[in-house]
C-alpha positions as CSV (number, residue, x, y, z in Angstrom):
1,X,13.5,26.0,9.2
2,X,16.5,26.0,11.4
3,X,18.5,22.5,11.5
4,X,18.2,20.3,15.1
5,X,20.5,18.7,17.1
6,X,24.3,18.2,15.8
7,X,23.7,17.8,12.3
8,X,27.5,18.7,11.4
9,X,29.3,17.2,8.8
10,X,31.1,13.7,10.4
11,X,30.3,9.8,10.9
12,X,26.8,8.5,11.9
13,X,25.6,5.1,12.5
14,X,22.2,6.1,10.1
15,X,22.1,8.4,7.2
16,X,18.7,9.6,5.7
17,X,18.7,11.3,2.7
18,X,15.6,13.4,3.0
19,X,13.0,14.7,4.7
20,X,9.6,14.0,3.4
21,X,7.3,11.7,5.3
22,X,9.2,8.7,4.8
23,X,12.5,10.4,6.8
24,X,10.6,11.6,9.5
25,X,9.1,8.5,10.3
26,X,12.3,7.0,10.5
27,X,13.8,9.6,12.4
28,X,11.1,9.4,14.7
29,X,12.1,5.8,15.4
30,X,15.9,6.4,15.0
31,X,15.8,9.2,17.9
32,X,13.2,7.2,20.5
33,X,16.0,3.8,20.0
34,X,18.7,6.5,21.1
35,X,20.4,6.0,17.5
36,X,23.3,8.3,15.8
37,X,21.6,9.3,13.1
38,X,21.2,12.4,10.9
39,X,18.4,13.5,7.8
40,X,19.7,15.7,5.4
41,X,17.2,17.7,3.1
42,X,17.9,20.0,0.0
43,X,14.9,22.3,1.1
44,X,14.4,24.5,3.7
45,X,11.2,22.6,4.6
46,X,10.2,19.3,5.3
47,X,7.9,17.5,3.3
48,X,9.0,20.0,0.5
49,X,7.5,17.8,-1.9
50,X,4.0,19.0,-1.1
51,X,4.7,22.5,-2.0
52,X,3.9,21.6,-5.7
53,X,2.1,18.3,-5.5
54,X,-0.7,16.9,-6.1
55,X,-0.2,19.8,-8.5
56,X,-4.0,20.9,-8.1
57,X,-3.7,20.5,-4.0
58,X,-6.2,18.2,-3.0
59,X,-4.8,14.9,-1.7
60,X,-6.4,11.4,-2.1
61,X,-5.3,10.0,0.9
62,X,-8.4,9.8,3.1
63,X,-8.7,11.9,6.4
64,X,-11.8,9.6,7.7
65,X,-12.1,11.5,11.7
66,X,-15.1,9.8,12.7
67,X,-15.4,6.1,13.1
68,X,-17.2,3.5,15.3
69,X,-14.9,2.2,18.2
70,X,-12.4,4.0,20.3
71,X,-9.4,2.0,20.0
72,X,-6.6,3.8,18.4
73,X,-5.2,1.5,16.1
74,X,-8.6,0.6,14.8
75,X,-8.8,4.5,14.3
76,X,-5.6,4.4,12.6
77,X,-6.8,2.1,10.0
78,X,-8.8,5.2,8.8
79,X,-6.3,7.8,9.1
80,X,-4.0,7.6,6.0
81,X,-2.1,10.9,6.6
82,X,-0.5,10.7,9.9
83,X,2.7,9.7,11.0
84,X,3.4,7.1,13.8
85,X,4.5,8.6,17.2
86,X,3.6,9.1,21.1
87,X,2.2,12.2,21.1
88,X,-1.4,11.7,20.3
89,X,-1.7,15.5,19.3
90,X,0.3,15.4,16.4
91,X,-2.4,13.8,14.6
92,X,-3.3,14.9,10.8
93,X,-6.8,14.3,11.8
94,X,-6.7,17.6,13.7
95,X,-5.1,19.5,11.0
96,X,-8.3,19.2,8.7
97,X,-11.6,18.3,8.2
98,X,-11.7,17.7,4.7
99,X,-12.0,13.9,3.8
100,X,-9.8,14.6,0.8
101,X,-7.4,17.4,2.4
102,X,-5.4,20.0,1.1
103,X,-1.8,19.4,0.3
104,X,-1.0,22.8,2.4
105,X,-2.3,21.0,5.5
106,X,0.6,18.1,5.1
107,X,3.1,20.7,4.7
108,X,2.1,22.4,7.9
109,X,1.9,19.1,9.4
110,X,5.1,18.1,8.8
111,X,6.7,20.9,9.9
112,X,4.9,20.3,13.4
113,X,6.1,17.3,13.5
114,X,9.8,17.6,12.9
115,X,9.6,20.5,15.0
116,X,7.9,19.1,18.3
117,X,9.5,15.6,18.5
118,X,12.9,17.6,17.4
119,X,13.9,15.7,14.8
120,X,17.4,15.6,13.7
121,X,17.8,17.6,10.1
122,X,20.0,19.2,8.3
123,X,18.1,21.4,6.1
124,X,19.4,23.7,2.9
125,X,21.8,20.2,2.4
126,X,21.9,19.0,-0.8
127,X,23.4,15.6,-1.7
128,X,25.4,15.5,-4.8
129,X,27.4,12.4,-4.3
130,X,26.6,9.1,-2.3
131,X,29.5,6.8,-2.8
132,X,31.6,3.4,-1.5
133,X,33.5,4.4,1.8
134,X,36.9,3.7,1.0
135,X,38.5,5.0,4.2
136,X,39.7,2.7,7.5
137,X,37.4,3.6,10.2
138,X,35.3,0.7,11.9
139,X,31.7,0.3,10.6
140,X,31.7,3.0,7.9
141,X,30.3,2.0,4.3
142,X,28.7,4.9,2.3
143,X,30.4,8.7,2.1
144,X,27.4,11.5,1.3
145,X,29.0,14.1,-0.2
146,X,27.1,17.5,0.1
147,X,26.8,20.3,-3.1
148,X,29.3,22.6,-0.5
149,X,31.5,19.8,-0.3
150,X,30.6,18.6,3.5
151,X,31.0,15.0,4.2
152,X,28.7,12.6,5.9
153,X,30.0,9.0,6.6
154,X,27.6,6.4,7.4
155,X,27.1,2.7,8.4
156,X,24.0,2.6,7.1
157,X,22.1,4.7,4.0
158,X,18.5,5.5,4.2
159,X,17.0,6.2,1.3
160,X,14.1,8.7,1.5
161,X,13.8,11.1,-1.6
162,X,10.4,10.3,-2.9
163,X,9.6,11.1,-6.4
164,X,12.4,12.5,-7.6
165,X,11.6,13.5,-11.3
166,X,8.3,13.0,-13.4
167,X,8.7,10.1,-15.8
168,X,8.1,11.0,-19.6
169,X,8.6,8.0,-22.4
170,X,11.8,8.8,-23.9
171,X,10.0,7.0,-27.3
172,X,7.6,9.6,-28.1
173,X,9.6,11.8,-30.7
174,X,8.1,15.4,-30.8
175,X,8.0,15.0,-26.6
176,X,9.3,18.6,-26.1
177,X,6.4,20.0,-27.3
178,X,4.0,18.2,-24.5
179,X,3.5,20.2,-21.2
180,X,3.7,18.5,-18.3
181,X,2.0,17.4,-14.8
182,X,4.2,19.2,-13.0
183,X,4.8,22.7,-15.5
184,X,1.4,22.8,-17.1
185,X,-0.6,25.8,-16.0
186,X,-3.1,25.1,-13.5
187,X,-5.5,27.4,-14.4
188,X,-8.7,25.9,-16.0
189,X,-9.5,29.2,-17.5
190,X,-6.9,28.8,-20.0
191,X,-8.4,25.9,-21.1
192,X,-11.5,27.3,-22.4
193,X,-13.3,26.1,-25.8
194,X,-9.6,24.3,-26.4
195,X,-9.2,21.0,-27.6
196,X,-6.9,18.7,-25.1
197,X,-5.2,15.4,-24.9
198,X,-3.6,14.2,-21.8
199,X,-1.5,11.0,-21.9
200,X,-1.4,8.9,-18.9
201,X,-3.3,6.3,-16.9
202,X,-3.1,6.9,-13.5
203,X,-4.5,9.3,-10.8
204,X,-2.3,12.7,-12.0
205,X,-4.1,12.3,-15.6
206,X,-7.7,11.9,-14.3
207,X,-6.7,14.5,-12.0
208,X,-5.4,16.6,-14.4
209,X,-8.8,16.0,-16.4
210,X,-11.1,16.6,-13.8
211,X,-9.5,20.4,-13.6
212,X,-10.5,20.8,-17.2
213,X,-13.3,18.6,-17.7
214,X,-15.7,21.9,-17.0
215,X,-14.0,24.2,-19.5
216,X,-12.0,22.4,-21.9
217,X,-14.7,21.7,-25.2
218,X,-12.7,18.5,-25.7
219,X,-10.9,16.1,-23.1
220,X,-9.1,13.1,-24.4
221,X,-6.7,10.6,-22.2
222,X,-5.0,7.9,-24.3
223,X,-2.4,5.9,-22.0
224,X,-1.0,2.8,-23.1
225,X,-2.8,0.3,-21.1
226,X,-6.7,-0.8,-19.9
227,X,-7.3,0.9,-16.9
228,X,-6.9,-0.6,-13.2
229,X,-9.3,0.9,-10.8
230,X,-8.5,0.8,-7.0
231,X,-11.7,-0.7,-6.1
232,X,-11.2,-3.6,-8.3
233,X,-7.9,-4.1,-7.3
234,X,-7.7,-2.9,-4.1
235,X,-4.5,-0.9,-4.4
236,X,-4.1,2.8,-4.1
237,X,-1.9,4.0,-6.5
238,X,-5.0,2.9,-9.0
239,X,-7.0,5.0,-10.6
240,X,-9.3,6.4,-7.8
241,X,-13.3,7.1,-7.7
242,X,-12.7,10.3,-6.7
243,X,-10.5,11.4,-10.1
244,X,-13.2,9.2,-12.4
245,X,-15.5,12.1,-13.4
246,X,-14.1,12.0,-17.5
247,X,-15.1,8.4,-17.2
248,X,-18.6,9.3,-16.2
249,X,-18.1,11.7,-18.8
250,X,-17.1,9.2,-21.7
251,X,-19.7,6.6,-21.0
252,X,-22.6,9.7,-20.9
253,X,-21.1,10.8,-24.1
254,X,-19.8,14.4,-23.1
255,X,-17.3,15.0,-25.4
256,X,-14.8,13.0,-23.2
257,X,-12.6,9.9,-24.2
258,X,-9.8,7.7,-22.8
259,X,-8.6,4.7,-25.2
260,X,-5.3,2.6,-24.5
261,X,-3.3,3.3,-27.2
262,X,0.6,4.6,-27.7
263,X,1.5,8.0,-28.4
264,X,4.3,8.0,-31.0
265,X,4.8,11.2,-32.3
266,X,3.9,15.1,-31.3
267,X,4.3,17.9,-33.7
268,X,3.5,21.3,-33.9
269,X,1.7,23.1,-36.7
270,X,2.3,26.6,-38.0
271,X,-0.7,27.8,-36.5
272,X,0.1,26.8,-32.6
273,X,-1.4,23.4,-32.4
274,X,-0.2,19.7,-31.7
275,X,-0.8,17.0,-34.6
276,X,-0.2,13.6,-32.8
277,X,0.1,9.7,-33.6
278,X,-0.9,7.0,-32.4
279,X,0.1,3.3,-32.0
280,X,-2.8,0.7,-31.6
281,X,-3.4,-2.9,-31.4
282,X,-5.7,-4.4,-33.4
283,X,-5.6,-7.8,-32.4
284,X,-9.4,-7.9,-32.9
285,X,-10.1,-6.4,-36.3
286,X,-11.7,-9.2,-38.2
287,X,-9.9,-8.6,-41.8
288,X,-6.4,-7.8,-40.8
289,X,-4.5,-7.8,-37.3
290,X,-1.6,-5.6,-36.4
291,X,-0.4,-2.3,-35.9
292,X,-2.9,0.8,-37.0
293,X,-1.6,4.1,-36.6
294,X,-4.1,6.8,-35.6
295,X,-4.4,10.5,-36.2
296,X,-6.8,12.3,-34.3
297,X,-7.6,15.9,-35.3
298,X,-5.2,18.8,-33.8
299,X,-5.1,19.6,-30.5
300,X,-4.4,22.8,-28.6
301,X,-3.0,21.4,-25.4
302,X,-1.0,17.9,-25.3
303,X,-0.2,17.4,-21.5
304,X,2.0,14.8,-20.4
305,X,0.9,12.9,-16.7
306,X,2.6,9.5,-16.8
307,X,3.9,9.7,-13.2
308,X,7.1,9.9,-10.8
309,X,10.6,8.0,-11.1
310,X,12.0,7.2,-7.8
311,X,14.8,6.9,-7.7
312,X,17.5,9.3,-9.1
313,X,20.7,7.5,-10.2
314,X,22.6,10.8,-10.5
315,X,23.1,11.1,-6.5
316,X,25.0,7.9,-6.9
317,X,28.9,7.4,-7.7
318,X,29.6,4.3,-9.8
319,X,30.7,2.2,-7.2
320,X,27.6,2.9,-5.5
321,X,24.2,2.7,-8.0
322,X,21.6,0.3,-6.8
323,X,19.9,-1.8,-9.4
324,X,16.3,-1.0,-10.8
325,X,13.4,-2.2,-12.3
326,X,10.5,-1.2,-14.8
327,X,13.3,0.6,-16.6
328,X,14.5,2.5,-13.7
329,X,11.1,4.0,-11.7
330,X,12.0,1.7,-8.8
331,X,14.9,0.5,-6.8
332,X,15.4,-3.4,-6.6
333,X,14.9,-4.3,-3.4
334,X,15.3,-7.0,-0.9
335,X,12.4,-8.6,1.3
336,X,13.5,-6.3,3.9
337,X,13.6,-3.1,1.2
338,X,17.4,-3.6,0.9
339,X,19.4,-2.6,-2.4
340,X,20.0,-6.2,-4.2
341,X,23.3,-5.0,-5.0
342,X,24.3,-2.4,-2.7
343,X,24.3,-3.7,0.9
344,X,23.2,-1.5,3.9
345,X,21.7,0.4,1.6
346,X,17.7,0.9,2.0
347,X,15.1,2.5,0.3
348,X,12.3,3.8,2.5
349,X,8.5,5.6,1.7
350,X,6.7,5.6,-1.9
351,X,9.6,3.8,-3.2
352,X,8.5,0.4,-1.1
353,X,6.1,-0.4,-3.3
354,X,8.3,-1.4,-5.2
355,X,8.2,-5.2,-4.0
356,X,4.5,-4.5,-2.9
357,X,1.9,-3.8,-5.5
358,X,-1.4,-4.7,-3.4
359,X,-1.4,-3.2,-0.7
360,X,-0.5,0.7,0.6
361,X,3.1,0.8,0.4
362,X,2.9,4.0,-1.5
363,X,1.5,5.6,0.9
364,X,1.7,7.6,4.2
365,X,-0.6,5.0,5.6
366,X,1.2,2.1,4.4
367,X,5.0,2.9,4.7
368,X,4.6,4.3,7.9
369,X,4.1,0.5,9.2
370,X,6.7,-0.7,6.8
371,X,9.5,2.1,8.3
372,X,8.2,0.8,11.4
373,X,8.9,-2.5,10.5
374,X,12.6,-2.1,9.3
375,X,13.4,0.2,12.1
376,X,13.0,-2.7,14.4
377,X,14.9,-4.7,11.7
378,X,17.9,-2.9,11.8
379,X,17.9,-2.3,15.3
380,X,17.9,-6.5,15.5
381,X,20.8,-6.4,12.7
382,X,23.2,-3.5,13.5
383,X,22.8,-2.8,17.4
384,X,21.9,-6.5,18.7
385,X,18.3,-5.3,19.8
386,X,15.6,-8.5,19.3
387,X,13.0,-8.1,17.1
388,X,9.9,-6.9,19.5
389,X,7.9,-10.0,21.0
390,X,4.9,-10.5,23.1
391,X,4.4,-13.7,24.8
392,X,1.6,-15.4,25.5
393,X,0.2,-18.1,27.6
394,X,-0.2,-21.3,25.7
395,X,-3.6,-21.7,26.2
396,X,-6.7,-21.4,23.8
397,X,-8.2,-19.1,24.7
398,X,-5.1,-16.9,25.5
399,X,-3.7,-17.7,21.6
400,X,-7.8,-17.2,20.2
401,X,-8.2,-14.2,22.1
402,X,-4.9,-12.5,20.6
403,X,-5.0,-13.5,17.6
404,X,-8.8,-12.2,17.5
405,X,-7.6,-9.2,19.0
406,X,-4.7,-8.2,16.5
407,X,-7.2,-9.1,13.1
408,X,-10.0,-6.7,14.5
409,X,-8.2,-3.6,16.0
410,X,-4.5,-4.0,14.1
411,X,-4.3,-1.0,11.7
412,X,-0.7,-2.1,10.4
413,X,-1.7,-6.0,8.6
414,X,-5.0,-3.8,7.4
415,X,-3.5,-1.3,5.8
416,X,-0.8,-3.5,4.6
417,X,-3.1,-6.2,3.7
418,X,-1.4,-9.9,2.6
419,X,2.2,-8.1,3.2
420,X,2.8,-7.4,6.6
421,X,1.5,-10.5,8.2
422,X,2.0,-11.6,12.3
423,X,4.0,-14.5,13.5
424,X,3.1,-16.4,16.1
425,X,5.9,-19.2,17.2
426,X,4.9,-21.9,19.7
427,X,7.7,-24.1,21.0
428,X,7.6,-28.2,21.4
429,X,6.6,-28.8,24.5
430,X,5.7,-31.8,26.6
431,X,1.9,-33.1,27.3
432,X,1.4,-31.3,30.3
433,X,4.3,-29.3,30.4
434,X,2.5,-26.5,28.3
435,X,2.3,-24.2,31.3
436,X,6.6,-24.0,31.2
437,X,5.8,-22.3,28.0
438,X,4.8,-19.6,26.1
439,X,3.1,-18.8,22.8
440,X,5.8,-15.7,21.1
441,X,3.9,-13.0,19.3
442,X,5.9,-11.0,16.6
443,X,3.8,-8.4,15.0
444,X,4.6,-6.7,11.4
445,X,6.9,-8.5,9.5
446,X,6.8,-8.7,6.0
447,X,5.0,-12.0,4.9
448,X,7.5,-12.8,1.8
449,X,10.7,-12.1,3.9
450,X,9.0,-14.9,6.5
451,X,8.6,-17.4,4.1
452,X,11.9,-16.6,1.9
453,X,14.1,-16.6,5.3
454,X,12.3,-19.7,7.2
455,X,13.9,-17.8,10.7
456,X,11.1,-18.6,12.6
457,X,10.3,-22.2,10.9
458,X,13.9,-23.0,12.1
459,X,13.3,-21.9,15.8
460,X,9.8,-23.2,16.6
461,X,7.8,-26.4,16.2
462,X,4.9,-25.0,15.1
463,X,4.2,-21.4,13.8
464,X,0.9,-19.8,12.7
465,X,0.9,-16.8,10.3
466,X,-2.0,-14.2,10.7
467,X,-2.9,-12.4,8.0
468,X,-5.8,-9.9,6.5
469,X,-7.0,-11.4,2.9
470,X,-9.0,-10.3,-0.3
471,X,-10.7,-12.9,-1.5
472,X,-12.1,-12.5,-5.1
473,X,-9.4,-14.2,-6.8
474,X,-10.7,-17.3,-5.6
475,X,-13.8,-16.9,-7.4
476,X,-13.4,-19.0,-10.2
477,X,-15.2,-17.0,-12.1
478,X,-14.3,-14.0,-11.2
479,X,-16.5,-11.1,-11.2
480,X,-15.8,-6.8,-10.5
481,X,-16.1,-6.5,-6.6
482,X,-18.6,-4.1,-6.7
483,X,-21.2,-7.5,-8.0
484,X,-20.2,-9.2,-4.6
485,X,-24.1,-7.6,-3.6
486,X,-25.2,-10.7,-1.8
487,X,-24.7,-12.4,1.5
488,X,-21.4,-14.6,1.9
489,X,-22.3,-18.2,3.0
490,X,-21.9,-17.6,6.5
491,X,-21.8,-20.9,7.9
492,X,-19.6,-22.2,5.4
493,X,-16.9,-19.4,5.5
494,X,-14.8,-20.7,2.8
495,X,-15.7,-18.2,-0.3
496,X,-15.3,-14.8,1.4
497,X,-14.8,-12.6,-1.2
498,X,-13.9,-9.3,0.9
499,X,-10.9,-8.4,3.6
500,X,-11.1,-11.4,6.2
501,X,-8.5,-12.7,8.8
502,X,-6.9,-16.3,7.7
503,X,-4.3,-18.0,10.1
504,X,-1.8,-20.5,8.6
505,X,-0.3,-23.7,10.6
506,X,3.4,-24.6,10.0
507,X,4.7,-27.9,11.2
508,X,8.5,-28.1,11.3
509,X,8.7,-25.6,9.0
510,X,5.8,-27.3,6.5
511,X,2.3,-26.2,5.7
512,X,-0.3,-28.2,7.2
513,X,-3.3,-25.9,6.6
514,X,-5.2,-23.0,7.0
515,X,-8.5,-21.6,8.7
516,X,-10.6,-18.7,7.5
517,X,-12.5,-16.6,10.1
518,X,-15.7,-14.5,8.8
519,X,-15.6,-11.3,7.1
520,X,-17.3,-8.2,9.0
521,X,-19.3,-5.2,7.8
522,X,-17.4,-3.4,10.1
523,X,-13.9,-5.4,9.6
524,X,-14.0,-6.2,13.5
525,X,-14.3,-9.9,14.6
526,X,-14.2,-9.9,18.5
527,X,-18.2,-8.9,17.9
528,X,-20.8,-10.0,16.4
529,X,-21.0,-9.6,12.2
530,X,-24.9,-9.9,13.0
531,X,-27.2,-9.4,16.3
532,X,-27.9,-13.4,16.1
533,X,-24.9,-14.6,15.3
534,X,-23.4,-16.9,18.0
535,X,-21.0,-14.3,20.1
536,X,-18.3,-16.7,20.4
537,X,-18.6,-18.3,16.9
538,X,-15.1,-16.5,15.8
539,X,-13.4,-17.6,18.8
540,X,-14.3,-20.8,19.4
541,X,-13.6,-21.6,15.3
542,X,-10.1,-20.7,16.3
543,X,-10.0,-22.8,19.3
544,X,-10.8,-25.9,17.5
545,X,-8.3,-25.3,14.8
546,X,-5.4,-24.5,17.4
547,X,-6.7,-27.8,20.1
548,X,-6.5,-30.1,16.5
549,X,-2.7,-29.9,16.7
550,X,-1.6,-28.5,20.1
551,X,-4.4,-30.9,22.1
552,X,-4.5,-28.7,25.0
553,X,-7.8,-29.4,25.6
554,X,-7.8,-33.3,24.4
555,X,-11.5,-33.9,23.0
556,X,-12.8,-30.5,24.0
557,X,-15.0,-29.1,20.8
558,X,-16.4,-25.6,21.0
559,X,-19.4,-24.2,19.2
560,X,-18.5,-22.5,16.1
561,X,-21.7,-22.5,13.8
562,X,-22.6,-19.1,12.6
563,X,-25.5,-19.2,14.9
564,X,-25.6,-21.4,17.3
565,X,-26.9,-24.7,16.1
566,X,-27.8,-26.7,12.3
567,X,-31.4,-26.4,13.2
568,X,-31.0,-22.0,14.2
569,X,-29.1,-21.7,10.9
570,X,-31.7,-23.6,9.0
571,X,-34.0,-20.8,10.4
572,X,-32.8,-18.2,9.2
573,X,-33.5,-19.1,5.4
574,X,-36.9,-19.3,3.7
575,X,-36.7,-21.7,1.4
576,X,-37.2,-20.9,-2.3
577,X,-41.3,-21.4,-3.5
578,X,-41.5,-24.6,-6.1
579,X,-42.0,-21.3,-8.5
580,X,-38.9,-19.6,-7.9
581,X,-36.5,-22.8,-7.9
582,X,-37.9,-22.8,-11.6
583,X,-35.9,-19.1,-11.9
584,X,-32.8,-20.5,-9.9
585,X,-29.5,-19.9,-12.8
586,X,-27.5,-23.3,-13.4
587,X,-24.7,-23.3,-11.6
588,X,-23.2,-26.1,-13.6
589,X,-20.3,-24.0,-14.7
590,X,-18.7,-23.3,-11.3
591,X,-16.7,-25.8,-9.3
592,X,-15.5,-24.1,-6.8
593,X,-17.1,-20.7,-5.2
594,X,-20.2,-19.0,-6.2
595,X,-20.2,-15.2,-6.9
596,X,-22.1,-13.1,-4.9
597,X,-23.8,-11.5,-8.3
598,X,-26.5,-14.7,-9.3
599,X,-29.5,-13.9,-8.7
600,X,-32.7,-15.2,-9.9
601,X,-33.6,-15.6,-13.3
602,X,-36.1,-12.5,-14.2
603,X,-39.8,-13.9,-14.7
């Protein structure tokens, strides 16, 4: 594609390096805030990435186009391909209707994109040096150094190059002889009648498996951990339902395995195939514990899927390397995805989730908010630009109302669930005097740079932090989410196990406490969970929390049972028989909440 804009070799305020999703969506923002900026991008494409991966072209970000209410940010919360703009066409939802697209569609989308909203890149520019400025010119801290020997200056680095290499164990000795995600062939014919391991845990070696699981004769994955499923934990790098069909596979005894053990060793036999070892831990073996060391019989294909690095330390001059962690996949970063040791230096995209593991930083659908997020950030640090702020009247039913609003139709705190949280600062003010005042609303922000830089405990008397919240680790007994089957106690509220709004009060700058509103089938709570549930049950909850300690309605108290009244809530249950109390489980050996899962005892 042909570059945009002056994209010439010289000083800019912001520097991307690449132009995947993540460096589109900050261009995107860089260009509307009228900043001097420039991408630059080794391929002639962007979103280049997607030309090879997912490797067997079907993507597992959803592409959900039909849902029940028209607001677009509610719609958003379903959409986990597109990237934030104005112009409502460019929209991955109209680029397929696959739920689980094709890798091909993001290619052509982001091409669309960069085109249309004429973003600025430099394409055919690869990077081969980022270093310390050394120079005298005002405002200048990084020199990008291009493979031709052009030179970019910047104020600021953006980070955007993805996954930049596929991570293989550098302890397996033999590892030359394994194939790889991203070089072994494709094809599932070749596979036929042969005998295959694949080492990994994650969604490229279930993915990998699922290719072969219908012609392969055998299909082992050993990784080096138990699994973590994505509906257990909730985040979305795990492994996924839609790569589980080996699982379903193993547990219906088709010839399919996975075990958590440690490859040690790969080597290849005269006749063509791959004798391997193994490292387990048997801390359960009743006669001897330790180390056993496990030798399967040969296999024909050993195929190594253990994920992405991202970062690649190569690009960077001495001076200039930024710290990592889990022994180099991920930059160290900053509440604010800063380099800890390189300032003005930020990493943006799949690399975020680096400081967030729970929720969908690595992912379109999540780092789109988070680039979002710093944009406005760095606007507020290097070009004196507030942080965005809506105010509101300080009333209750103003604060109740937008604070109802921004749980039920916010797609940014649902996707990035218990990370990017909303702010809402409420000055002192005298009895009386509240109308000289108002409520300030700051959306987005991530939750531990809030607590960790206290800006807003410092500035207002009281502040109240909105936030979207699993619950099932508050199960004392925990349980899998899928046995939360029954009805949460809906006029208690306080053991919710799935995503439900909670809003936190701050008093200068301490916790006082918090308030829990009620989950939703349809994760909306400006209506009604049920038909006869009291309409304004949500709102009127949040009214008596926020009149407890603002008293701007002194000894008002609003109706907040579920439904209506003790005596309509007592309706709705049919008490247990004297023959079924006889079935009811103890529940002696919980103290705190019940899990959804008890039921009666069988007769």
């Amino acid at each position: 594609m042909a570059s945009c804009g002056d994209t010439s070799p010289g000083t800019y305020q912001y520097v991307i390096v690449g132009a995947g999703p993540a460096g589109l969506q900050m261009g995107y923002f860089l260009k509307r805030a009228g900043r001097n900026y420039v991408i630059l991008e080794a391929s002639d494409v962007p979103g280049s990435f997607f030309l090879t991966n997912p490797v067997h072209r079907t993507l597992i970000s959803i592409n959900k186009r039909f849902n029940p209410f028209p607001e677009f940010e509610y719609n958003m919360r379903h959409d986990w391909n597109s990237l934030l703009s104005h112009d409502l066409e460019l929209l991955f939802t109209k680029y397929s209707e696959e739920l689980f697209p094709s890798a091909d569609d993001l290619v052509r989308y982001a091409k669309d994109f960069a085109t249309k909203l004429e973003i600025n890149i430099k394409y055919n520019t690869r990077v081969k040096e980022i270093s310390k400025y050394k120079g005298d010119e005002a405002n200048v801290n990084f020199t990008i150094t291009t493979t031709e020997g052009a030179v970019y200056k910047s104020q600021v680095l953006l980070v955007a190059t993805g996954a930049v290499s596929e991570r293989i164990p550098e302890e397996i000795k033999g590892k030359e002889y394994m194939e790889t995600y991203g070089t072994h062939d494709v094809n599932p014919k070749k596979y036929e009648g042969k005998n295959v391991l694949i080492i990994g845990n994650g969604n490229s070696a279930f993915e990998t498996a699922n290719n072969l699981a219908g012609h392969a004769s055998v299909v082992h994955i050993f990784g080096d951990r138990k699994l973590k499923y994505a509906w257990e934990t909730h985040f979305v790098g795990d492994l996924r339902a839609v790569n589980n069909t080996i699982l379903d596979m193993y547990q219906l005894k088709s010839l399919a395995v996975y075990a958590a053990m440690h490859l040690q060793s790969v080597e290849k036999t005269p006749d063509g195939k791959y004798n391997v070892v193994f490292r387990d831990n048997v801390i359960h073996w009743e006669q001897k514990q330790g180390y056993f060391f496990l030798r399967p019989a040969p296999y024909d294909h050993v195929i190594c899927c253990t994920g992405f690095n991202y970062v690649d330390l190569s690009m960077f001059a001495e001076d200039c390397k930024p710290e990592t962690r889990a022994e180099g996949k991920f930059p160290k970063l900053s509440n604010t995805w800063e380099s800890t040791n390189i300032p003005n230096m930020y990493f943006i995209g799949t690399s975020m989730q680096s400081i967030d593991r729970k929720a969908a930083s690595g992912f379109i659908h999540g780092f789109r908010y988070n680039i979002r997020t710093l944009s406005n950030l760095l606007n507020e640090k290097y070009n004196d630009v507030p942080y965005p702020m809506v105010p509101v009247d300080m009333t209750l039913d103003a604060i109740a109302e937008r604070i109802i609003a921004r749980a039920s139709i916010g797609d940014s705190i649902y996707q990035m669930n218990d990370f990017l949280i909303h702010v809402i600062g409420i000055p002192d003010f005298e009895p009386g005097k509240e109308g000289d005042v108002k409520a300030h609303f700051y959306e987005d922000l991530p939750k531990p740079y809030v607590l960790e830089s206290r800006r807003f405990f410092k500035k207002y008397k009281h502040v109240l932090l909105l936030r979207l919240v699993y619950g099932f680790e508050e199960f004392e007994q925990l349980s899998p989410a899928m046995d939360y089957v029954h009805a949460p106690d809906f006029e208690n509220g306080k053991c919710q196990a799935f995503l439900h709004p909670r809003v936190a009060h701050y008093k200068d700058g301490e916790f006082q406490r918090q308030i829990l509103l009620q989950e939703s089938f349809v994760l909306r709570y400006d209506i009604p969970a049920v038909s006869d549930q009291n309409p304004m049950m949500q709102q009127n909850k949040l009214k008596n929390f926020l009149n407890g300690f603002l008293n701007l309605e002194p000894g008002a108290h609003f109706n907040d049972s579920f439904f209506g009244s003790k005596e309509a809530f007592e309706e709705k249950v049919l008490p247990f028989t004297e023959e079924d109390k006889k079935r009811v489980p103890s529940l002696s050996e919980f103290s705190s909440c019940l899990p959804y899962s008890i039921d009666l005892v069988p007769r």
